[in-house]
C-alpha positions as CSV (number, residue, x, y, z in Angstrom):
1,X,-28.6,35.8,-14.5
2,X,-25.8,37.7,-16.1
3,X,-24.5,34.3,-17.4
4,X,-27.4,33.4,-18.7
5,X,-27.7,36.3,-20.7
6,X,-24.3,35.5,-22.6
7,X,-25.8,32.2,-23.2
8,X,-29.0,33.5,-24.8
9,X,-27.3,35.1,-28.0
10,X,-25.4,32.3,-28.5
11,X,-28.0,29.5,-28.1
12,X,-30.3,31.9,-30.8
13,X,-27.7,32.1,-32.9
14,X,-26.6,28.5,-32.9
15,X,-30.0,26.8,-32.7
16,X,-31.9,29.2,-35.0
17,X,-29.6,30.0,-37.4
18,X,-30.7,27.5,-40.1
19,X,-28.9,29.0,-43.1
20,X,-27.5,31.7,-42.0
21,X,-24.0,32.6,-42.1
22,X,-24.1,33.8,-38.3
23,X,-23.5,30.5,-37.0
24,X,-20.5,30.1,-38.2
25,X,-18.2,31.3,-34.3
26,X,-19.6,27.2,-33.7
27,X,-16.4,25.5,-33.2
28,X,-17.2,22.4,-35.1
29,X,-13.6,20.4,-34.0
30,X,-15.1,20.4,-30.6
31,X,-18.8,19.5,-31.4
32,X,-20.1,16.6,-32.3
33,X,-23.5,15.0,-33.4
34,X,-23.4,11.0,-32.2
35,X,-26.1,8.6,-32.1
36,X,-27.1,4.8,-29.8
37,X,-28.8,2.4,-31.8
38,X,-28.8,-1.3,-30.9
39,X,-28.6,-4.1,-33.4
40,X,-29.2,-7.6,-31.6
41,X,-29.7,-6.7,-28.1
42,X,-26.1,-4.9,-28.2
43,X,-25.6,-0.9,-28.6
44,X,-23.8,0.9,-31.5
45,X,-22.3,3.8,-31.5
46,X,-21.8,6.2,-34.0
47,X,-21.0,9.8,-35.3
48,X,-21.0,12.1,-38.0
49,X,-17.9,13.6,-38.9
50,X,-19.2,16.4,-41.4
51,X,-22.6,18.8,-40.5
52,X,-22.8,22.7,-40.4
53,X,-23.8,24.6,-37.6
54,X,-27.4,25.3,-39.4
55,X,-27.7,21.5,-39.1
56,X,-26.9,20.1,-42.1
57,X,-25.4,16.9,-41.7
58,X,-23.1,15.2,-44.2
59,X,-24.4,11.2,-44.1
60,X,-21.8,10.1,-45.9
61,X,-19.9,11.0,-43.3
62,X,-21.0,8.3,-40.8
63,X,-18.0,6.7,-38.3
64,X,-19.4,3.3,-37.2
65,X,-15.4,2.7,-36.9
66,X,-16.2,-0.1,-39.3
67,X,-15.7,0.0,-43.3
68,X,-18.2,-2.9,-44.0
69,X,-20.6,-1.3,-42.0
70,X,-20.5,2.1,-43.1
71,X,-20.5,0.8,-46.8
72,X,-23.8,-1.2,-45.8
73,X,-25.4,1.9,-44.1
74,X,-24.9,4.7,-46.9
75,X,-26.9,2.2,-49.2
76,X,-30.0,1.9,-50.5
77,X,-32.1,-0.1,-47.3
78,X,-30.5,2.4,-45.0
79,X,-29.5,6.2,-45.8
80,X,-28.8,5.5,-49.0
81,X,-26.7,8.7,-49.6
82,X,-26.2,8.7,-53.4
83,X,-30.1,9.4,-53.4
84,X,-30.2,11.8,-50.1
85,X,-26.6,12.6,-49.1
86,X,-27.8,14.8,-46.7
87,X,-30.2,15.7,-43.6
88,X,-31.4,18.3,-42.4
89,X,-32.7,20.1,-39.0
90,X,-34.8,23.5,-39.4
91,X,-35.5,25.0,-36.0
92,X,-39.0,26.5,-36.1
93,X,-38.5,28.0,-32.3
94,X,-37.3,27.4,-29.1
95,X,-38.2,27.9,-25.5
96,X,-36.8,28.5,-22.1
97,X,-37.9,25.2,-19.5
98,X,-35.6,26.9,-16.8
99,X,-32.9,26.2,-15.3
100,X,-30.5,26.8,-18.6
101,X,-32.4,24.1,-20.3
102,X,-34.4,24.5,-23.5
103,X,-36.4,22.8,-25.8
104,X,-35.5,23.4,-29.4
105,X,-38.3,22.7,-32.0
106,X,-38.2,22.2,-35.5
107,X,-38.2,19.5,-38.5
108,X,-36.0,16.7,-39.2
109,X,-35.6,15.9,-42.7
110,X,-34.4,12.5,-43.7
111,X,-34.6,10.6,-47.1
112,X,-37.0,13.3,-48.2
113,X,-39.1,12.4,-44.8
114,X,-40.0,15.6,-42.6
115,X,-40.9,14.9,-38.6
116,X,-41.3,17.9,-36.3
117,X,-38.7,17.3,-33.3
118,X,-37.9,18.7,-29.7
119,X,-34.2,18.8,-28.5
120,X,-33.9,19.2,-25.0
121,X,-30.6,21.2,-24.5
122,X,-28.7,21.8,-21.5
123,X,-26.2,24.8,-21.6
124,X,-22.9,25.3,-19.4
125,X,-19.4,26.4,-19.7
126,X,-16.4,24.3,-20.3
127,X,-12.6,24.9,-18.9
128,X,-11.9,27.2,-21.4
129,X,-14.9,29.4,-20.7
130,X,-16.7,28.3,-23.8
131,X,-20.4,27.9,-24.2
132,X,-21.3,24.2,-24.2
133,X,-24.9,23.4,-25.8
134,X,-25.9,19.5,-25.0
135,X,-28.9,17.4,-25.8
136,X,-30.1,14.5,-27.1
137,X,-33.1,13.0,-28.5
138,X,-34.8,9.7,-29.5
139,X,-36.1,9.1,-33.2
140,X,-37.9,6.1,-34.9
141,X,-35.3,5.1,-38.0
142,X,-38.3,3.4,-39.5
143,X,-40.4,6.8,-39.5
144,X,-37.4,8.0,-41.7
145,X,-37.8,4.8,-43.9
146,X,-33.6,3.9,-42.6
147,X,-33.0,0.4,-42.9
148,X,-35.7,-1.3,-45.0
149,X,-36.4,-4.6,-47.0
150,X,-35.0,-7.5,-44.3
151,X,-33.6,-4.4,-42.0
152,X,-37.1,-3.3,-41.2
153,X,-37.4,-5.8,-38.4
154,X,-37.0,-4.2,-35.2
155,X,-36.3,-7.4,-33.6
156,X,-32.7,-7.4,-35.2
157,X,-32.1,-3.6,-35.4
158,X,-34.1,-1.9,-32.9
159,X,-36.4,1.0,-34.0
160,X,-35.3,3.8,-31.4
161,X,-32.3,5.7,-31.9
162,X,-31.1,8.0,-29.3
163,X,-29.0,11.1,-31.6
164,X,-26.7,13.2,-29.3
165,X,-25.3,16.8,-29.7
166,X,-22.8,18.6,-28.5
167,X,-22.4,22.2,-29.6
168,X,-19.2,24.5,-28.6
169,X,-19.1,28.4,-29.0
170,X,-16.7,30.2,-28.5
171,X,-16.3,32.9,-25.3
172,X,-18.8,35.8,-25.8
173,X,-16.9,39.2,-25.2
């Protein structure tokens, strides 16, 4: 119980921070938001290499570990970032499911498109005695209008993307 106690702060202030400067002990070189998608039957991966710990992520800063295809995805059908360089997440409120699992709620804005979310997260300790937040969750690109005109057939690029999240914070005292 004592462990989960020192998790508890953390998780709050990590996970319903939104804007607020006490999120920043995350330590964002050992974090990472990712995401699945498949295109033609076969899976892509992919990251973002720029967010803030209130969940603002940079799309600009998408690794697809592929130049032609991150060119294709920042534009206009897709995130198009000159437009909406950003998304954001705004947790609304979380619970405890047990266990050191929670359910994070809150709204996922996208190309000026806000759905309410839950994020399952798992907490744990890593090697180095730092709190590990994990999670991941599925979203509909097309509910977010990403990847439209001839890319908004799900038979080619499949609708469901699964977006991953790993949050480190440092030891608690």
């Amino acid at each position: 119980m004592k462990v989960l106690r020192s998790f508890i702060p953390s998780l709050a202030m990590l996970l319903l921070a939104a804007g607020q400067s006490g999120a920043q002990g995350l330590l964002i070189d050992k974090s990472e938001i990712r995401f699945v998608s498949k295109q033609m039957g076969v899976n892509v991966e992919g990251r973002f290499r720029k967010w803030k710990a209130e969940f603002e992520i940079d799309l600009g800063s998408i690794d697809l570990a592929s130049d032609e295809s991150e060119t294709e995805i920042k534009s206009s059908n897709w995130f198009d970032t000159a437009k909406f360089p950003v998304a954001r997440f705004a947790s609304t409120s979380f619970r405890s499911v047990g266990s050191d699992k929670y359910e994070v709620m809150g709204k996922l804005t996208m190309k000026g498109i806000t759905r309410e979310v839950v994020i399952p997260i798992a907490l744990k300790k890593d090697a180095n005695g730092n709190s590990v937040a994990e999670g991941s969750f599925p979203l509909k690109r097309t509910d977010y209008k990403v990847g439209e005109g001839m890319w908004s057939d799900t038979d080619m690029v499949a609708d469901d993307v699964l977006v991953r999240i790993r949050m480190v914070l440092p030891r608690v005292a």
